[in-house]
C-alpha positions as CSV (number, residue, x, y, z in Angstrom):
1,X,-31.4,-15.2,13.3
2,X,-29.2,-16.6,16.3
3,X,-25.5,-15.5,15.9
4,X,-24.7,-19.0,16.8
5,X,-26.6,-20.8,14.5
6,X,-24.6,-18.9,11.7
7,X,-21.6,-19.6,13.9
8,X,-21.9,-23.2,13.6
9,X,-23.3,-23.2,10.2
10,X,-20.1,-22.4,8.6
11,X,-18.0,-24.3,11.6
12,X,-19.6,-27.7,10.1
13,X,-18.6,-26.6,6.4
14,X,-21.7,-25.3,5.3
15,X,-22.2,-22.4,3.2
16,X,-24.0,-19.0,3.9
17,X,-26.6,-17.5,2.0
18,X,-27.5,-13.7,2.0
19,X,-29.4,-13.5,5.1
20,X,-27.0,-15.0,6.5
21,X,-23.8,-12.8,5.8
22,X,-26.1,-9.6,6.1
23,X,-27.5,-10.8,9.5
24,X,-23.6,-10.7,10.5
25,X,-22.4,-8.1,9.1
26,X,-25.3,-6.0,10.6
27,X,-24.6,-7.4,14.0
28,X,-21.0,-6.1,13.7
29,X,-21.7,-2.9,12.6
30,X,-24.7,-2.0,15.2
31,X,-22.6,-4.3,17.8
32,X,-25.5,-7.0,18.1
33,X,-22.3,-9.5,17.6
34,X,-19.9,-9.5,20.8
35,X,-16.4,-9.6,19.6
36,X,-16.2,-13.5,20.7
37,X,-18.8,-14.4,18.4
38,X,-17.2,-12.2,15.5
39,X,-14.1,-14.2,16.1
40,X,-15.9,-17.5,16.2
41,X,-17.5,-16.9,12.9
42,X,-13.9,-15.5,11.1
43,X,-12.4,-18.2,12.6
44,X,-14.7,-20.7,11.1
45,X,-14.3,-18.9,7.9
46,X,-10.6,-19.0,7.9
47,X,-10.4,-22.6,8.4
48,X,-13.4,-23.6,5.8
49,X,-12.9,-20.6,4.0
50,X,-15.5,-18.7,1.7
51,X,-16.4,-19.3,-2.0
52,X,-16.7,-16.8,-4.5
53,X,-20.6,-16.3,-3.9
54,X,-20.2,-16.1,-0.7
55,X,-16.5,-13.5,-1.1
56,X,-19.0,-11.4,-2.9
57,X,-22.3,-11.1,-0.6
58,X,-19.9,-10.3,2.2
59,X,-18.1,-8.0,-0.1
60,X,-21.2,-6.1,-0.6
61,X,-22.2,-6.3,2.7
62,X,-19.5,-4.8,4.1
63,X,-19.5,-2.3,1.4
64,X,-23.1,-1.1,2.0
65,X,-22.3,-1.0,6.1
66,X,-21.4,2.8,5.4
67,X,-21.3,5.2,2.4
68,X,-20.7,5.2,-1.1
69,X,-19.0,8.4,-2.1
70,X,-20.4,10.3,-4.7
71,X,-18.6,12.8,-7.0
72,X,-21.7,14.2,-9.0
73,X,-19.6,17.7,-9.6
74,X,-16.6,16.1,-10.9
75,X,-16.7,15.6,-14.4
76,X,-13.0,13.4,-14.4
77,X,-12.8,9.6,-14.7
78,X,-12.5,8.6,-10.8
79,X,-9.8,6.2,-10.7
80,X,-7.5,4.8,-7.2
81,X,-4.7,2.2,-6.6
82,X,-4.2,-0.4,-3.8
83,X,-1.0,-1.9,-2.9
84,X,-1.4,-5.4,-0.8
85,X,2.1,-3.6,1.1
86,X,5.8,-3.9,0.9
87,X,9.2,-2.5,2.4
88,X,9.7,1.0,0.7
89,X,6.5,1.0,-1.3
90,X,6.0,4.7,-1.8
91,X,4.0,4.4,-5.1
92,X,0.9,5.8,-3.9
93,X,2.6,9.7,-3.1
94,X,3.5,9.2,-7.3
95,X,1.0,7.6,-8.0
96,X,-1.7,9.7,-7.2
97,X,-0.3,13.4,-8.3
98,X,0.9,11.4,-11.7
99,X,-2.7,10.2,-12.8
100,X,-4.4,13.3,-11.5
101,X,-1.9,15.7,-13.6
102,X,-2.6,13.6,-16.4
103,X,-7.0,13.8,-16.2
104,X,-8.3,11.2,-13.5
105,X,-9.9,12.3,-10.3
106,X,-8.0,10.1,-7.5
107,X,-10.0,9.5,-4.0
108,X,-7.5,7.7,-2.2
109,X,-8.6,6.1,0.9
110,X,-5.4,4.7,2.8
111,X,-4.1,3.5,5.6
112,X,-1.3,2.9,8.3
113,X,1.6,0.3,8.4
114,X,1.4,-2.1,10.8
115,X,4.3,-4.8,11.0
116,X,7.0,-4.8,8.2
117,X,4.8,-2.7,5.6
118,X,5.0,1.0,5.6
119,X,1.8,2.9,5.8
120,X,0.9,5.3,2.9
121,X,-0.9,7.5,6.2
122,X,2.1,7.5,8.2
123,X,4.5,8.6,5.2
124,X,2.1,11.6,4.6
125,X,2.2,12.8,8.3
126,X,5.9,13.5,7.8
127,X,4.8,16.5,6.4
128,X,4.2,19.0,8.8
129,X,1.0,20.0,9.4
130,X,-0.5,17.6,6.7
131,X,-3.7,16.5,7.7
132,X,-4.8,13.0,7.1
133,X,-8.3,12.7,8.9
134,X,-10.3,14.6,6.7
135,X,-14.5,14.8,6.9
136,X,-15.8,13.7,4.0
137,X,-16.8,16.8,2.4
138,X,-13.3,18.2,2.4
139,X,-12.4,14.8,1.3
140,X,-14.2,15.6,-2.1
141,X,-13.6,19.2,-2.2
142,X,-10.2,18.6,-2.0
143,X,-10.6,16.1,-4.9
144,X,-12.4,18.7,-7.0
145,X,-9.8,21.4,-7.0
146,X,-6.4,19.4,-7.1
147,X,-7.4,15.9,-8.7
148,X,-6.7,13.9,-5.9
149,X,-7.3,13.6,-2.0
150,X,-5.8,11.0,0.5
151,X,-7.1,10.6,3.7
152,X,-7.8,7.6,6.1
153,X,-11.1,5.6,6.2
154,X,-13.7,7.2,8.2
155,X,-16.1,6.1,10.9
156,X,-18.7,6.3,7.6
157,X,-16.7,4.5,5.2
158,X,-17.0,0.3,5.3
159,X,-17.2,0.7,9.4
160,X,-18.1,-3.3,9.5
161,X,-14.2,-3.7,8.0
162,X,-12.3,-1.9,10.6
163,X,-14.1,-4.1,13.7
164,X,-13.3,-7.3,11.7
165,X,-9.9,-6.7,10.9
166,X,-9.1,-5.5,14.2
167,X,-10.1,-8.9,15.5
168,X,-8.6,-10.8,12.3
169,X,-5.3,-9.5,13.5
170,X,-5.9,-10.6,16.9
171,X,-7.1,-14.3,16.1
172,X,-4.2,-15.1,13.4
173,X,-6.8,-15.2,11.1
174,X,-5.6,-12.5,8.4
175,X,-4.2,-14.9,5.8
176,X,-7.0,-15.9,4.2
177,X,-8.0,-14.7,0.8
178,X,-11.8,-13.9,0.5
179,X,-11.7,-12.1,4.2
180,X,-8.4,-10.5,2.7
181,X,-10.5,-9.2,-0.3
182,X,-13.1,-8.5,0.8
183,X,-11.6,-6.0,3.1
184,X,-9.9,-4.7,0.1
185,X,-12.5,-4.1,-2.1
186,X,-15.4,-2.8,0.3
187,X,-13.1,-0.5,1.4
188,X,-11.9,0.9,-2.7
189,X,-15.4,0.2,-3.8
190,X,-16.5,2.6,-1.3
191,X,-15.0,5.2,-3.4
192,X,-17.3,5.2,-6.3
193,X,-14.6,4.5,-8.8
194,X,-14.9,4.0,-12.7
195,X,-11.3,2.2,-12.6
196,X,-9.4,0.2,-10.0
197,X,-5.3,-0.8,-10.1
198,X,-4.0,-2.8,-7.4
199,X,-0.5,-3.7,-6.8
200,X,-0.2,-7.8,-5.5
201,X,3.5,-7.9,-4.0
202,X,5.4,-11.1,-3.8
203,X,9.0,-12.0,-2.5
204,X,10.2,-12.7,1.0
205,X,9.4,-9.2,1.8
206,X,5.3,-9.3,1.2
207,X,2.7,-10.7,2.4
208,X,2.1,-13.0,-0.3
209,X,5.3,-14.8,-0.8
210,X,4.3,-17.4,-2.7
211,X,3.6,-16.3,-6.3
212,X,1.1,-19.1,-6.6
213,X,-0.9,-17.1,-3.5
214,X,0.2,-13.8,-5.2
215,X,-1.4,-14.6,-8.7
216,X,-4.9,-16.2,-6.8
217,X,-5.3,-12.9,-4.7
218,X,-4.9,-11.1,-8.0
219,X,-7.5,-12.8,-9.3
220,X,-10.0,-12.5,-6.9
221,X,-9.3,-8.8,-6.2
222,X,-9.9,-8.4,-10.4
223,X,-12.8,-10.6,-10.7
224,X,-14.5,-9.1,-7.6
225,X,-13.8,-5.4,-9.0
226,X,-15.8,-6.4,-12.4
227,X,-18.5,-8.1,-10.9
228,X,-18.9,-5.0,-8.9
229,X,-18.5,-3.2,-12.9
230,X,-15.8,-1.4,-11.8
231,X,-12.8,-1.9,-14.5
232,X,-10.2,-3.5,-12.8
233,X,-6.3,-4.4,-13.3
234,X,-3.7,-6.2,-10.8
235,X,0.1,-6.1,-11.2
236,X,1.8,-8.9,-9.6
237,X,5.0,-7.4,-8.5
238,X,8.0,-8.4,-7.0
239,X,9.2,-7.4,-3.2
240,X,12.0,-9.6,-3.0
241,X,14.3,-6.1,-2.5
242,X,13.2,-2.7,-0.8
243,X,11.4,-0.4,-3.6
244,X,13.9,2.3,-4.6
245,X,16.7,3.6,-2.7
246,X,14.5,4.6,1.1
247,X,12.8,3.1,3.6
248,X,10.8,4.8,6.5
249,X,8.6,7.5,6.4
250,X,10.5,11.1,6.0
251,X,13.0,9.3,3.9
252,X,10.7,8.0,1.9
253,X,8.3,11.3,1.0
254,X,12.1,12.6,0.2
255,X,13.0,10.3,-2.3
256,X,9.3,10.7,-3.9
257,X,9.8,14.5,-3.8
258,X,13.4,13.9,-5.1
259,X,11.5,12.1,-8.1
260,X,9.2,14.4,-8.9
261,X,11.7,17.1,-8.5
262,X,13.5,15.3,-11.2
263,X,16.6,14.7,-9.3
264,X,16.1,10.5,-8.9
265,X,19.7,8.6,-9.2
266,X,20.0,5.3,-10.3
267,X,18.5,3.8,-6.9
268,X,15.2,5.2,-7.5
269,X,14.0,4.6,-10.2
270,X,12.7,1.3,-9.8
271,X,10.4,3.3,-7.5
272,X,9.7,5.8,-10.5
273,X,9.3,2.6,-12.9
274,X,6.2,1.2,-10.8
275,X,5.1,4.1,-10.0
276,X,4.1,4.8,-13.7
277,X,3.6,1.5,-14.5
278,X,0.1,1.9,-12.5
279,X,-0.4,5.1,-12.9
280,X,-0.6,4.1,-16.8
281,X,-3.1,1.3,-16.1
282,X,-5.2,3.6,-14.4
283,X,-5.7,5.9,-17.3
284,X,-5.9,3.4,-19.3
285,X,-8.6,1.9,-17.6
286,X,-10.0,5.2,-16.7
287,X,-10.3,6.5,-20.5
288,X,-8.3,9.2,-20.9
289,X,-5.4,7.2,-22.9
290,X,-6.5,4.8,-25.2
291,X,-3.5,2.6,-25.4
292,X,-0.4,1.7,-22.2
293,X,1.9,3.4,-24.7
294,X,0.3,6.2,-24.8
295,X,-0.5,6.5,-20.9
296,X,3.4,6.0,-20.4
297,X,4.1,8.9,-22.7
298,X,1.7,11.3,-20.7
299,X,3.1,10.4,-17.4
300,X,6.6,11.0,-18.8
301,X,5.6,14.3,-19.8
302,X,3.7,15.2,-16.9
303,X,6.9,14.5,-14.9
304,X,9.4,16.3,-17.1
305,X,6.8,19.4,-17.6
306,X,6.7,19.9,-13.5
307,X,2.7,19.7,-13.8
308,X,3.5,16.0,-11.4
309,X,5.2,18.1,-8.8
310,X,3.0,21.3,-9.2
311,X,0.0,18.8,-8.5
312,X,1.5,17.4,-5.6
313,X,2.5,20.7,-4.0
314,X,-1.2,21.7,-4.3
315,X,-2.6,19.0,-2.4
316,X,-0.4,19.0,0.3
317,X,-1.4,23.3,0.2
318,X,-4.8,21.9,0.6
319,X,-4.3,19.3,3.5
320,X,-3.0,22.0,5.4
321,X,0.7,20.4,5.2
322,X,4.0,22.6,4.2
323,X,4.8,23.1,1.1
324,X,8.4,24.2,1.1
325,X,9.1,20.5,1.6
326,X,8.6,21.1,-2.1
327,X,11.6,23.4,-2.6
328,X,14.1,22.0,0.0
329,X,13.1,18.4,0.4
330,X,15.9,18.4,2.8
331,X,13.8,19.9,5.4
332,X,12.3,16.2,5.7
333,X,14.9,14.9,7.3
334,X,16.0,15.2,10.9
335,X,20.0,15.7,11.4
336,X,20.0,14.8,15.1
337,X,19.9,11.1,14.6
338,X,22.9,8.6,14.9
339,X,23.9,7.3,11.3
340,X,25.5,4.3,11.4
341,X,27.1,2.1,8.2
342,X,26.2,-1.5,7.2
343,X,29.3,-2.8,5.4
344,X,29.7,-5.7,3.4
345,X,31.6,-8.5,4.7
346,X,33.1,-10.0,2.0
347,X,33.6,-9.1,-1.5
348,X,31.3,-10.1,-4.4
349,X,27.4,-9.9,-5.6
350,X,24.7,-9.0,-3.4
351,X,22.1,-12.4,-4.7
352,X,19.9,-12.1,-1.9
353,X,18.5,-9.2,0.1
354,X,15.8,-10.5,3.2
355,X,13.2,-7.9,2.8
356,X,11.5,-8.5,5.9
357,X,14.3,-8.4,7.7
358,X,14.9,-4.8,6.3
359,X,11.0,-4.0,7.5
360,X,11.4,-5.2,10.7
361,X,14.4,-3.1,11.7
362,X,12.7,0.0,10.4
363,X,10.0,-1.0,12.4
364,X,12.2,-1.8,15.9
365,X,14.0,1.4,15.5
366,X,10.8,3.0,15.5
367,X,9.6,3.6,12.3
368,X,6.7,1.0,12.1
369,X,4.1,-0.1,15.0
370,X,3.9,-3.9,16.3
371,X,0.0,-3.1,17.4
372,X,-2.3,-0.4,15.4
373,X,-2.3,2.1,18.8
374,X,1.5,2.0,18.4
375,X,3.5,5.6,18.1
376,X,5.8,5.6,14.9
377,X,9.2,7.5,14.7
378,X,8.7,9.4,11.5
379,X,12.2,10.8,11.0
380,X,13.9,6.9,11.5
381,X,15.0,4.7,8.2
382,X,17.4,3.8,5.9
383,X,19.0,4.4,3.3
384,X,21.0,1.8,0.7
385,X,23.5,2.1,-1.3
386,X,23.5,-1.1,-3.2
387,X,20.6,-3.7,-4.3
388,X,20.9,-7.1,-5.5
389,X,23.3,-7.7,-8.9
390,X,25.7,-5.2,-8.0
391,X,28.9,-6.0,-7.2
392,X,30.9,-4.8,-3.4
393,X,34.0,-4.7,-2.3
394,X,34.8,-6.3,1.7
395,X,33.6,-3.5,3.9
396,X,32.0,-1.6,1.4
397,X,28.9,0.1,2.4
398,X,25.6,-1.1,1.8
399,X,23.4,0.3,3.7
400,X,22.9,3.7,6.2
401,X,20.4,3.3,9.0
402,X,19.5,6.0,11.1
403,X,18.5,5.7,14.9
404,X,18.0,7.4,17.5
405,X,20.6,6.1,20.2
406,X,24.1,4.2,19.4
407,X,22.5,1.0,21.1
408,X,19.6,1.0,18.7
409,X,22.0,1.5,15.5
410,X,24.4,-1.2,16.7
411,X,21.6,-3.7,16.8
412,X,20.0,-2.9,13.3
413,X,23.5,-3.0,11.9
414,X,23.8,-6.4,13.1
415,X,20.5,-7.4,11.6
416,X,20.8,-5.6,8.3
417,X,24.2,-6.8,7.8
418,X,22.5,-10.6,8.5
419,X,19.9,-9.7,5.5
420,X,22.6,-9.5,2.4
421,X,23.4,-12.6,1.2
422,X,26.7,-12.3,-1.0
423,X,28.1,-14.3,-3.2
424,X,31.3,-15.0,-6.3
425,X,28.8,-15.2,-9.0
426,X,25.6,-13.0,-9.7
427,X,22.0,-14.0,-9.5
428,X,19.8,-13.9,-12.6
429,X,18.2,-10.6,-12.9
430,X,13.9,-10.5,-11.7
431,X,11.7,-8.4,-13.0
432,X,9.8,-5.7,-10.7
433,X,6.9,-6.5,-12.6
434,X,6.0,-10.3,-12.9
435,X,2.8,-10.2,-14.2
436,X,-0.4,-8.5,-15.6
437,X,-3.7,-9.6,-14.5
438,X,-6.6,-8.3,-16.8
439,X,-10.5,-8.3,-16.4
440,X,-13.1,-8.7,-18.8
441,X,-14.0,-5.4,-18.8
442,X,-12.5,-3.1,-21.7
């Protein structure tokens, strides 16, 4: 089967059967396919897109380019969470400990930031000597004696997804739903899981700003997750403000040790809030509570009891990292930086925060990557002070950023100051959580 008879197949409109999407995704995983005829064939998918039969044979066929994992001595519902990315979204480092403190085995499979969005990889790898690349075995050794592993995708997991994306980014093509899902799920289906949560942001500092776009990825992700019978559950949440009171990567494991330390303030617990929000759906979905009310109530206690925290400490004992970031989370974060103050200028309510804006000056001081081969700054971030409904005085401080060099700071105040939008009256409260999107499954 010729490449470029597929190639033009779906360029004229047409749709692809079975032999078809496997004959591809075999050609990009054994490198049949030249990376030009991969990009002709996303491309032509991208502009005539994919339906839902055809989201799920290339679902699967991504998915069955590598291994399935297999916990056969783990006798724990195996549960995981997927966040489509925000500014500040730290919920995985809660997320994880909290379900597997509470009965769920968590395989976590993550990955780095690229752009705006912070990578879950990258956040872990501010702690020292925490190790992030693990073989698969330790992978679900790891997951046997603490509850809960997170490590990167391997060579063996979904391999046919890392090639495509890799040129997706390339070709402008990443904005398109099935391709977007079907990255998604091959990769978190890889896992084996019983139960599946994912986190759909949406605001002007995701990817899906439109809710409309927010609530159709939702769907797809859920109704691809049941047809593959794995019990599945999207939040549609809202990233129109940085998540909790952080953003970059030390700053951000701080506030989550801060959290689980018990020692939030006000400015983090919207962080805490999603966190348990899907950590409850997962043991809900999981089996292990039988109603949200009651999943909310073990979290709660799993927090105040320390068994959150103890859980977390373990794993990072067992990914080689150091755990008396545990008992002075200070140690996370480097003094030898240039702090610099973003102050208000004028008196009134913050209405508007650009959320982007914040992600991309984390990301030019050095605390994201423009291209995946990028070098990150882990100690660089910020920290606020304020979010949107609160009321500031003229020259009150909003925000702390800290840099590495005066001319780096001077340039992200500028920009950050730019990103507050303040005004006489106050804007109507949103929600962090905008919607629930269910499957059939019970």
């Amino acid at each position: 089967m010729r490449p470029q008879d597929i190639i033009a197949k779906k360029r004229d409109g047409e749709r692809l059967n079975e032999a078809e999407i496997n004959a591809f995704i075999d050609g990009v995983t054994d490198g049949s396919w030249a990376d030009y005829q991969v990009a002709a064939l996303v491309m032509a998918m991208f502009l005539n897109e994919l339906d839902f039969e055809e989201q799920s044979l290339i679902t699967r066929a991504m998915l069955y380019s590598g291994e399935i994992l297999e916990f056969p001595e783990i006798d724990r519902p195996i549960a995981d969470k997927h966040s489509t990315g925000g500014v500040g979204d730290k919920t995985s480092l809660l997320v994880a400990p909290m379900a597997a403190a509470c009965g769920l085995a968590v395989p976590m499979i993550s990955g780095r930031g690229l752009g705006h969005t912070g990578g879950t990889l990258d956040k872990l790898e501010s702690i020292p000597g925490y190790t992030v690349d693990l073989p698969v075995e330790d992978f679900k050794r790891i997951v046997k004696e603490c509850g809960f592993a997170m490590s990167g995708q391997t060579a063996r997991i979904a391999p046919a997804d890392k090639r495509i994306y890799a040129l997706r980014d390339a070709t402008a093509t990443v904005p398109t739903i099935p391709l977007i899902v079907a990255s998604i799920m091959s990769k978190k289906l890889a896992e084996g899981l019983d139960a599946l949560v994912l986190d759909v942001k949406t605001g002007n500092g995701a990817f899906m700003k439109d809710l409309d776009d927010a609530r159709r990825l939702a769907g797809e992700l859920v109704r691809t997750g049941e047809a593959f019978n794995v019990r599945t559950r999207a939040l549609i949440t809202n990233m129109g403000r940085p998540l909790g009171r952080y953003v970059g990567n030390c700053c951000e494991v701080f506030e989550c040790v801060k959290i689980m330390r018990g020692e939030a303030d006000g400015l983090m617990e919207p962080t805490t809030e999603l966190s348990s929000e899907l950590a409850s759906h997962m043991l809900v979905l999981g089996g292990v509570a039988s109603s949200h009310d009651e999943a909310r109530e073990k979290i709660e206690r799993a927090l105040g009891s320390g068994e959150v925290f103890e859980t977390f400490r373990r794993n990072i004992e067992l990914q080689n990292g150091d755990p008396s970031i545990c008992d002075d989370p200070e140690k996370l974060l480097e003094t030898r930086l240039v702090e610099a103050v973003v102050t208000a200028p004028r008196g009134g309510y913050i209405v508007e925060i650009d959320t982007l804006a914040v992600g991309n000056v984390v990301n030019e001081i050095g605390g994201g990557r423009l291209k995946a081969e990028d070098g990150i700054d882990h100690a660089v971030g910020l920290r606020t002070e304020c979010t949107i409904g609160n009321e500031v005085a003229d020259g009150e401080t909003l925000a702390v950023v800290f840099c590495r060099d005066e001319t780096a700071a001077k340039n992200a105040v500028q920009k950050l100051r730019a990103a507050y939008r303040i005004a006489d009256d106050p804007s109507e409260a949103s929600e962090l959580i905008i919607e629930v999107v269910r499957g059939d499954k019970p």
